[in-house]
C-alpha positions as CSV (number, residue, x, y, z in Angstrom):
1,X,-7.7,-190.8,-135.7
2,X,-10.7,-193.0,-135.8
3,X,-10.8,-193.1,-132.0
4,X,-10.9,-189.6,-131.6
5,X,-13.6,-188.8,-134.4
6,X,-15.6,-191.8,-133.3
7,X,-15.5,-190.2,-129.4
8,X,-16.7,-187.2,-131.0
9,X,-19.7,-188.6,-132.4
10,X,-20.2,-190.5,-129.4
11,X,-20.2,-186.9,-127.6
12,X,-22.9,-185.9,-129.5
13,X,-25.2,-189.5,-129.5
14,X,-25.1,-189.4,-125.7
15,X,-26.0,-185.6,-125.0
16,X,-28.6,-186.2,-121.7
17,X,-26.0,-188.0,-120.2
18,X,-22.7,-186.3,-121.4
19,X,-24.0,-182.8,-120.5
20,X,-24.9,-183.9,-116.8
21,X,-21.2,-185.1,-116.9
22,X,-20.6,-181.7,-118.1
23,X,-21.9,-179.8,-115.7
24,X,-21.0,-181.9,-112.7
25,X,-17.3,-181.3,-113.9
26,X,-17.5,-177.6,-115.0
27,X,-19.1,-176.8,-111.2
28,X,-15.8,-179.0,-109.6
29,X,-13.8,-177.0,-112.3
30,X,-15.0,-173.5,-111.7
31,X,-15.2,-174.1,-108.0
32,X,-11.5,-175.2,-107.8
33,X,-10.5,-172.1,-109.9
34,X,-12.0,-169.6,-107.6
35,X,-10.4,-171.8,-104.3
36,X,-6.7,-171.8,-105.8
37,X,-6.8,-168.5,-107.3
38,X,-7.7,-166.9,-103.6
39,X,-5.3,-169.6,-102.2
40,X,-2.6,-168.0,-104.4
41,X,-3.8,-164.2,-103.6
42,X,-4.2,-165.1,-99.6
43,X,-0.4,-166.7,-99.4
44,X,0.8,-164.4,-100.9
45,X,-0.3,-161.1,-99.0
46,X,0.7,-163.5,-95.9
47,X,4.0,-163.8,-97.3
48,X,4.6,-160.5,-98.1
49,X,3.6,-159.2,-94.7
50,X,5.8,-161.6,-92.6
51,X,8.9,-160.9,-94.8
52,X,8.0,-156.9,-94.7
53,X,7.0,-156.6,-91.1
54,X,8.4,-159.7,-88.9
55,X,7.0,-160.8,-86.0
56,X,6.7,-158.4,-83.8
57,X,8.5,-159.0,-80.2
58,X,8.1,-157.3,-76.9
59,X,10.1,-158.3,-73.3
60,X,7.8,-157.6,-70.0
61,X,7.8,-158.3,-66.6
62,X,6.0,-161.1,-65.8
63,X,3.2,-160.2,-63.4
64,X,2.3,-163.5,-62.4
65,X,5.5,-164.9,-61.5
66,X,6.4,-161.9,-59.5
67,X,3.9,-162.3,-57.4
68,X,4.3,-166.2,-56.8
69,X,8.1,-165.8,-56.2
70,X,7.6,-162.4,-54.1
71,X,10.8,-161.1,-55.8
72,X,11.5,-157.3,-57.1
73,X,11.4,-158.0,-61.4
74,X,14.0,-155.4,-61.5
75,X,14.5,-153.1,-64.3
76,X,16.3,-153.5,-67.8
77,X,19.7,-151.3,-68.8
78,X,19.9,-149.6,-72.0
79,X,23.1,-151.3,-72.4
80,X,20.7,-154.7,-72.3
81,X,17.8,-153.6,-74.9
82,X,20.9,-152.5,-77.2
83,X,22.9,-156.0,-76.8
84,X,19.3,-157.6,-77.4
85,X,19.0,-156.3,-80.6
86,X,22.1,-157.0,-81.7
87,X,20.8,-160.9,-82.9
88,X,20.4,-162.8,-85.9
89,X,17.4,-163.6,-85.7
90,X,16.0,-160.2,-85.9
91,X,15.1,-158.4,-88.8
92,X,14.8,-154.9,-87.1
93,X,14.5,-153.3,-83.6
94,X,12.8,-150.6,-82.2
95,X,14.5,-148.2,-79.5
96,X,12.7,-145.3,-77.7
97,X,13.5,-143.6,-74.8
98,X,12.4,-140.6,-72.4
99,X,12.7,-138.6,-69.3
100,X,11.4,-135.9,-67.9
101,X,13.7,-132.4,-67.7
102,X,13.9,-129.3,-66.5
103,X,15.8,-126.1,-67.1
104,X,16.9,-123.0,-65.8
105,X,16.4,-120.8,-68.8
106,X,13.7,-122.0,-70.5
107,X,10.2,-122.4,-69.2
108,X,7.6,-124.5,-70.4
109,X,4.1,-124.6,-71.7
110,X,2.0,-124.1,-68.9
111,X,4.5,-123.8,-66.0
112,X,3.8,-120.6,-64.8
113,X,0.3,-122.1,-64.0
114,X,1.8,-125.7,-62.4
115,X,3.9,-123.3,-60.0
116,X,1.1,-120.5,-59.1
117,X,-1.2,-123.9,-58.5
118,X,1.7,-125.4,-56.2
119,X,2.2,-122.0,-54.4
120,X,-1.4,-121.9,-53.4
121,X,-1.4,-125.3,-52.1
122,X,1.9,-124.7,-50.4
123,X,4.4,-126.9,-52.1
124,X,6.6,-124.3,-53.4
125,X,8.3,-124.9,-56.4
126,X,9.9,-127.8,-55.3
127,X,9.4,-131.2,-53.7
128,X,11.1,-133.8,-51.4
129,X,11.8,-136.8,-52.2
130,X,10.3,-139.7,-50.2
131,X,10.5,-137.6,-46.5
132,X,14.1,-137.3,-46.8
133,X,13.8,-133.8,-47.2
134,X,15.8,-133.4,-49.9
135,X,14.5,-130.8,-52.4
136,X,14.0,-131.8,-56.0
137,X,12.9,-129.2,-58.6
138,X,9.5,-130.3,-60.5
139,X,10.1,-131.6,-63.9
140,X,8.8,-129.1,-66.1
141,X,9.3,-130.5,-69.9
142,X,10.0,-134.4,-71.0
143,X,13.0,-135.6,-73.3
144,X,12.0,-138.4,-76.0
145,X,14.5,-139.8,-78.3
146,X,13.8,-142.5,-81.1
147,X,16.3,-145.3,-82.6
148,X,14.9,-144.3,-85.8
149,X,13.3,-141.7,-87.0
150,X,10.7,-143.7,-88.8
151,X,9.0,-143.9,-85.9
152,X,7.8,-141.3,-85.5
153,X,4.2,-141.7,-85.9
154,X,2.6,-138.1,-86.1
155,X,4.9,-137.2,-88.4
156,X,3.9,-139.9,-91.1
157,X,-0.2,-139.3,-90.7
158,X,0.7,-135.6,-90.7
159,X,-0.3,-134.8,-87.1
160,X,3.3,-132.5,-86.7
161,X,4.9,-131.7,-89.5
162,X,8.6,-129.9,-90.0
163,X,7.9,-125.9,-90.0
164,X,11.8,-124.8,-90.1
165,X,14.7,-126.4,-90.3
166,X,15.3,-130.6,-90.8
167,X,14.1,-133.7,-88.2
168,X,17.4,-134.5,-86.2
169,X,20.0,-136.9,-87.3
170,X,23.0,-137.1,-84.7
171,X,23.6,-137.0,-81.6
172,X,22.4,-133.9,-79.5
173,X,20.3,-132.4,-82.4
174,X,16.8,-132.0,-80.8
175,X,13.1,-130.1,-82.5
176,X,11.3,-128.3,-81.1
177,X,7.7,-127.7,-81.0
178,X,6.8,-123.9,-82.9
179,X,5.0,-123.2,-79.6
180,X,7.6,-123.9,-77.3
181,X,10.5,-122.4,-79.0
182,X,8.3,-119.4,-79.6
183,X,7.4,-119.1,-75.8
184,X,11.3,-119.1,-75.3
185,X,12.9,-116.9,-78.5
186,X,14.2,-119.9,-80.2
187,X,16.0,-120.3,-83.4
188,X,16.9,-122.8,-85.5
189,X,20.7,-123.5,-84.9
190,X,20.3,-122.0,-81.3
191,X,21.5,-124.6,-78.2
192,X,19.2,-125.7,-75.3
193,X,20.5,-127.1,-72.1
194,X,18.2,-129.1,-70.2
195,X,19.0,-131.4,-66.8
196,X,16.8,-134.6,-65.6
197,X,18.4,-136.3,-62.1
198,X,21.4,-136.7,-64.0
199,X,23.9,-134.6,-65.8
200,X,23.1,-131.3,-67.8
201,X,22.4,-131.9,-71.8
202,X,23.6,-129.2,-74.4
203,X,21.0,-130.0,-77.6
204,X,21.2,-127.9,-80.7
205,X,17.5,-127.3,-82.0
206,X,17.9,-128.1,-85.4
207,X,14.5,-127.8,-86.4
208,X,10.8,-126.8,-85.6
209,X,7.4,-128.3,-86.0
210,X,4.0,-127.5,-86.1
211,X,2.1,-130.0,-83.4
212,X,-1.7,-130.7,-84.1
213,X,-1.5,-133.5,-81.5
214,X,-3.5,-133.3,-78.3
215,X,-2.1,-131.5,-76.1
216,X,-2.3,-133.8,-73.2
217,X,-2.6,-137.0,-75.3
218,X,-6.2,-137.9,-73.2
219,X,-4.1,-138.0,-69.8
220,X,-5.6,-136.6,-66.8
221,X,-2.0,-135.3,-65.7
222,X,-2.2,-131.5,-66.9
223,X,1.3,-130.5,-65.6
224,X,3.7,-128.9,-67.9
225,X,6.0,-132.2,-68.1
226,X,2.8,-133.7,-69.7
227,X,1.9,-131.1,-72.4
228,X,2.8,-132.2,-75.8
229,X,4.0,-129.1,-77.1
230,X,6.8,-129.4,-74.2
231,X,8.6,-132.6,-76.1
232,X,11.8,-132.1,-77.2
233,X,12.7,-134.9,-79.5
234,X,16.1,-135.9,-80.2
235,X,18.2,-139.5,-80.5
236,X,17.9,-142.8,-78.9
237,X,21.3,-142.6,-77.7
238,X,21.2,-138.7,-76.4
239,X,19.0,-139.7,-73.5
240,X,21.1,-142.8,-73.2
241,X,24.4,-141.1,-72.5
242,X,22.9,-138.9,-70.2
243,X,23.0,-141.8,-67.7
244,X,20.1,-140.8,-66.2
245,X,18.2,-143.1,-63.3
246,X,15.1,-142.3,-64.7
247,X,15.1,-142.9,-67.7
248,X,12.2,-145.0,-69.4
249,X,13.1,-147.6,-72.1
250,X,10.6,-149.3,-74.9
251,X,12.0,-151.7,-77.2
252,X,10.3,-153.8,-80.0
253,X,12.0,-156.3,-81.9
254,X,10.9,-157.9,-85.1
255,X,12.3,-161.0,-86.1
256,X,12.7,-162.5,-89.7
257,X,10.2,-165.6,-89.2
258,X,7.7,-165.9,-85.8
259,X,9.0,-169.1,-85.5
260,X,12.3,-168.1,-84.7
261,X,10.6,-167.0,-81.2
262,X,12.3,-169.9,-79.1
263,X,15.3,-169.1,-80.3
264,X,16.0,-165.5,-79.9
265,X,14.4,-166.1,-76.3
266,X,16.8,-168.4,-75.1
267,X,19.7,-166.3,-76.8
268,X,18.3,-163.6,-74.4
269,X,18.3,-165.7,-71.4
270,X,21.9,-166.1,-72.3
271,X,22.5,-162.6,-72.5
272,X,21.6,-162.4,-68.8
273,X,17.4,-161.8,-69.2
274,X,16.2,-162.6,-66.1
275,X,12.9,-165.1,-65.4
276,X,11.1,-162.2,-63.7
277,X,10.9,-161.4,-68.1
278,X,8.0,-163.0,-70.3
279,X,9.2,-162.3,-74.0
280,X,6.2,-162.4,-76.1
281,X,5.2,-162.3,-79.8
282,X,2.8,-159.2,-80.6
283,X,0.1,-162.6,-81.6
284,X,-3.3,-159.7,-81.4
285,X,-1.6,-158.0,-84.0
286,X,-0.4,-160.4,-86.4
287,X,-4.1,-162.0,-85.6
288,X,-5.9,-158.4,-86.5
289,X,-4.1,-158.1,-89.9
290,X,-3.9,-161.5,-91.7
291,X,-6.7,-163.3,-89.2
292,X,-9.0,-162.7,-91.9
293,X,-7.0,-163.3,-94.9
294,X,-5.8,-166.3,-93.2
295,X,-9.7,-167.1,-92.4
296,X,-10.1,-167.1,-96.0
297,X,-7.7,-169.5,-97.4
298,X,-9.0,-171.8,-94.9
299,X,-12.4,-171.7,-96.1
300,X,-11.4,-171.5,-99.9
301,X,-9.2,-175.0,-99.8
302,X,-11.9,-176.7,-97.7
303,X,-14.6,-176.0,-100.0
304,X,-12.4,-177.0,-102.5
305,X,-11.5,-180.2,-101.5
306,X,-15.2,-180.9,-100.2
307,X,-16.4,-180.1,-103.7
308,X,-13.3,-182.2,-105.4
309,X,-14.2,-185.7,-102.9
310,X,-18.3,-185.1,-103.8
311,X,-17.6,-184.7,-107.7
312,X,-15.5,-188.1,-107.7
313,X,-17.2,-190.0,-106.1
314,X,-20.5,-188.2,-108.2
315,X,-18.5,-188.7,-111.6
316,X,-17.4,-192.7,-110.8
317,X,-20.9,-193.3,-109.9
318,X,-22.0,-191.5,-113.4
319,X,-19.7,-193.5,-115.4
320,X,-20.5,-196.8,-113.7
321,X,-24.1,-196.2,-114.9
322,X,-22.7,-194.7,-118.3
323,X,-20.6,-198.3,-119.3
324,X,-24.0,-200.4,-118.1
325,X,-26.2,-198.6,-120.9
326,X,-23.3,-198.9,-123.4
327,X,-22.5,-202.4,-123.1
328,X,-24.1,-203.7,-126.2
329,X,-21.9,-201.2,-127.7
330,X,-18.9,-202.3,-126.3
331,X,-20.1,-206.1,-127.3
332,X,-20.5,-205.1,-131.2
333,X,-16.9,-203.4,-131.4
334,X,-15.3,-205.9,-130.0
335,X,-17.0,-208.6,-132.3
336,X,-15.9,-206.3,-134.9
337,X,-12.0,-207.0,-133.9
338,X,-11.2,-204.0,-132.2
339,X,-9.0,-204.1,-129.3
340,X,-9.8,-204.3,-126.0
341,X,-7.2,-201.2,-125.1
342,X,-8.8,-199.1,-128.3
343,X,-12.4,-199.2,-127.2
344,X,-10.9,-198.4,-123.4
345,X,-8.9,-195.2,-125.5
346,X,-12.3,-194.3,-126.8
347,X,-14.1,-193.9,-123.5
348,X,-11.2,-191.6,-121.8
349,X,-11.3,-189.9,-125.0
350,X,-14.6,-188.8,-124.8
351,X,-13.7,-188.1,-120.8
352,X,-11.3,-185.9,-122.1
353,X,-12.9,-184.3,-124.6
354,X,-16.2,-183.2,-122.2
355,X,-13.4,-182.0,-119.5
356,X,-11.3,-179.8,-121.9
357,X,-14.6,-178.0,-123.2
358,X,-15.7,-177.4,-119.2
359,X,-12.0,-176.4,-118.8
360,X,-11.8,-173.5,-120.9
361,X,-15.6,-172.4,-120.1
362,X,-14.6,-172.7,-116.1
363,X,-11.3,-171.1,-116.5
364,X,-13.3,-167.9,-118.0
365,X,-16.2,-167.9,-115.4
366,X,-13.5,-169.0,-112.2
367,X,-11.3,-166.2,-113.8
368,X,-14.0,-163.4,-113.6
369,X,-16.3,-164.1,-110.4
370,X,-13.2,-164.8,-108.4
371,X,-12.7,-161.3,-107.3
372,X,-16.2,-160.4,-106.3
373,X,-16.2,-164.0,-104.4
374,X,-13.0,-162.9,-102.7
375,X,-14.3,-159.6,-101.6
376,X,-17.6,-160.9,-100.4
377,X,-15.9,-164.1,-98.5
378,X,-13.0,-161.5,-96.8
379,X,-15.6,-159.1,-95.8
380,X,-17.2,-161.4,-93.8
381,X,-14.1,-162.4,-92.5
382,X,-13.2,-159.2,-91.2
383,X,-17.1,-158.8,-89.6
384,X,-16.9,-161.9,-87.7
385,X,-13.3,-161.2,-86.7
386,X,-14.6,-157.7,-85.7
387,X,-17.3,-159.1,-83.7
388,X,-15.1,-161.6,-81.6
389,X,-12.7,-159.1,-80.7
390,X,-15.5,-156.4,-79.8
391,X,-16.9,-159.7,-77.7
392,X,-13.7,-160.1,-76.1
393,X,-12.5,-158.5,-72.3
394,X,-10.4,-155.8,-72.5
395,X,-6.8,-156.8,-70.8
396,X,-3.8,-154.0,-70.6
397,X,-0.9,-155.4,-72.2
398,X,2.5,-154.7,-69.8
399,X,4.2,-155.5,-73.4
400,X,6.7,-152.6,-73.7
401,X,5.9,-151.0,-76.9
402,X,3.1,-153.4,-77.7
403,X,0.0,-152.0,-79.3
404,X,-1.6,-153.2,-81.8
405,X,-4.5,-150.9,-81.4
406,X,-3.6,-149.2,-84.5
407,X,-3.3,-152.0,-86.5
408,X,-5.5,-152.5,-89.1
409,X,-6.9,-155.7,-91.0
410,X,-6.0,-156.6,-95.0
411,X,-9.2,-154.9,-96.5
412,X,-8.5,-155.9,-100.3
413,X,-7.3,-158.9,-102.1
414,X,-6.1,-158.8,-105.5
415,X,-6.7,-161.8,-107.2
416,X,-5.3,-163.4,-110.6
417,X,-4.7,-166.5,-112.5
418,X,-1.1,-167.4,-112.3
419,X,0.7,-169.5,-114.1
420,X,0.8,-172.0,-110.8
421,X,-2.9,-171.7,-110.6
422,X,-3.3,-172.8,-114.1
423,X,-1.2,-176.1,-114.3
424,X,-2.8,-177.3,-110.8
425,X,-6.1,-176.4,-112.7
426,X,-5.3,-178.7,-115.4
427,X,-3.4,-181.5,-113.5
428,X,-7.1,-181.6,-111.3
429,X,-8.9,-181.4,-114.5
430,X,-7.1,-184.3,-115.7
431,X,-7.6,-186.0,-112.3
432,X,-11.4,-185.4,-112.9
433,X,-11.1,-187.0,-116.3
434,X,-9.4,-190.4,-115.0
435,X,-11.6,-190.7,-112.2
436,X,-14.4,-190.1,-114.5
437,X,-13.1,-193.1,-117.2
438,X,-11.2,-195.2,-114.7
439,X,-14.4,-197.3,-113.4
440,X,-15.8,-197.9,-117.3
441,X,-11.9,-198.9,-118.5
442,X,-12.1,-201.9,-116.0
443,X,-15.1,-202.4,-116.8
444,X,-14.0,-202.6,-120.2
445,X,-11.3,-204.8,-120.0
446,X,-13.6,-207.5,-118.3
447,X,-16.4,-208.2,-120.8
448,X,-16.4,-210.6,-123.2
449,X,-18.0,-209.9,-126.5
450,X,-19.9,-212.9,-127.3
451,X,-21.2,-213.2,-123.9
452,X,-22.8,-209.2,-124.1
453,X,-24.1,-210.0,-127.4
454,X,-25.9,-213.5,-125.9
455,X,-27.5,-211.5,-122.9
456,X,-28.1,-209.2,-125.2
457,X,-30.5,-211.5,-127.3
């Protein structure tokens, strides 16, 4: 007890010198507040995303080794895209598919136009098929069908939205757009049949939608097979029975962890993916999202540990020159008797004493002007990430179904003191304390009281 009342007092004697300590250790403590609190937030949200969306996976032909080898890259089967995403290292898979239609009954949006334009330029209403003279009728609508209805993009930012009826669920339930069905007398409940190059479908239109999209999505193609409103939408595996040669497959994959990359490659090599294939990880995206939050717990632990290495070595320096002054001191106690290890327990109490009080004041200012630091540190983080992509060529990506375009960066971080945050606070508060006493117990341990009090004379 006499220790710790005696450090006190000692606190108070030396109050120049203790309250440089002081604030040398509260600026280590607050900086190492604000650094593992973001840590925390930033791990987290990086975390979170790579368990919610996966790594995102895409299988193209690879341009570059096509041309070197002079070989055909072939095409993918449904059959293949299917048995792909039937892995254990994926999380989820994406399936779409589409092909452009026509039918006898129903016309499309625009058609009468496509066929007055092809009269007058003499093609008829009809076409042959690479000079074999074999008449093909135009395509005059297009056939989509999703693996799952959640992707469906316009229909989540509000672009189309269910007008009558329900989205489809099984197998040969298509919607309609309310233009299209209108132009035709359609009905909910009413069947469609519709025929690409291969055999006729029979859809039942099971619901209508209202379409706000662009009606040629930007493309300079404005035939009728193009036109938006002309999209029937139905299931994955509709267009997939229809065993039609031209049919158009994208398929995204998303595995659990991106590291698992390697692996589900090679298990699609074995599946019988050919070389012509590069399988890629959707990297731009992944980089556009958490870049910036990952940015951000870089910067926040190497400040940190900058700050940490400076304040030792700032701290042993300090209490090297602290010991020197109070060596007379340390001479007179142990004259009086007292022990070599008591007089060391004094000086790391006072060490502790000066980094508890800057504990609890960091904790409260670390606590509070963490979030504004966050905010301030990511939004730079996004600008300069902003400004390198803007910087950047523009390549097209061959990745079927890869666009990350759309994606956008974190924007907020929400930041709090855990629990985990708080006991590495104090174990590094602690740390400070040692280092702070470690030099000046040595010292300690070394003089000899009868010699101080001699050079003291």
């Amino acid at each position: 007890m006499y220790i710790f009342k005696n450090a006190i007092k000692n606190v108070g004697r030396n109050k120049g010198r203790n309250i440089l300590m002081g604030i040398i250790i509260l600026i280590i403590i607050i900086t190492t507040v604000v650094s593992l609190i973001i840590n925390n937030a930033t791990s987290e949200i990086i975390d979170n995303y790579k368990a919610e969306f996966g790594a995102k996976v895409s299988i193209a032909p690879d341009i570059d080794k096509i041309m070197k080898s002079g070989k055909r890259g072939g095409r993918l089967t449904a059959n293949q895209y299917l048995s792909f995403a039937k892995s254990d290292y994926i999380k989820e898979s994406n399936l779409s598919s589409e092909i452009q239609v026509r039918s006898e009954k129903l016309k499309g949006i625009g058609q009468d136009e496509d066929e007055k334009n092809r009269k007058e330029e003499g093609e008829g209403g009809s076409i042959s098929s690479n000079g074999s003279g074999k008449e093909i009728e135009m395509p005059t609508m297009k056939l989509k069908g999703e693996s799952n209805i959640d992707n469906l993009e316009e229909f989540k930012d509000g672009k189309r939205k269910i007008i009558d009826g329900r989205l489809y669920k099984a197998e040969n339930e298509c919607i309609l757009s309310k233009e299209f069905a209108k132009l035709n007398n359609i009905c909910v409940g009413d069947s469609i049949t519709v025929k690409g190059s291969g055999k006729s479908l029979k859809l039942t239109v099971i619901g209508l939608y209202f379409d706000t999209t662009d009606e040629f999505g930007g493309m300079p193609i404005h035939a009728s097979w193009a036109n938006r409103r002309n999209e029937i939408l139905t299931t994955f595996n509709t267009i997939i029975n229809a065993k039609d040669e031209g049919v158009m497959i994208n398929a995204s994959y998303y595995l659990k962890k991106p590291d698992l990359l390697p692996k589900f490659e090679a298990e699609l090599r074995t599946k019988g993916l050919a070389d012509t294939f590069v399988v890629s990880a959707d990297d731009a995206g992944y980089d556009k999202v958490i870049g910036p939050v990952e940015g951000l717990k870089s910067i926040s632990m190497t400040f940190m540990i900058v700050v940490l290495t400076l304040g030792m070595l700032i701290l042993v320096l300090l209490s090297s020159i602290s010991v020197r002054e109070r060596k007379y001191e340390v001479g007179v106690l142990r004259a009086m008797g007292m022990k070599k290890g008591k007089v060391a327990a004094g000086f790391i109490t006072e060490s502790l004493i000066i980094t508890t009080t800057c504990l609890v004041i960091g904790l409260g200012i670390g606590s509070v002007s963490s979030q504004p630091i966050a905010n301030t540190l990511l939004k730079n983080q996004i600008t300069a990430a902003e400004n390198a992509s803007a910087g950047a060529d523009k390549t097209m990506s061959f990745a079927s179904g890869s666009d990350s375009s759309n994606a956008k960066p974190v924007s907020e971080l929400g930041v709090h003191l855990s629990l985990d945050s708080l006991w590495k606070i104090s174990l590094i508060a602690l740390l400070l304390a040692a280092s702070s006493s470690i030099v000046s117990t040595s010292k300690i341990t070394k003089y000899e009281p009868i010699k101080i009090l001699m050079e003291r004379n």
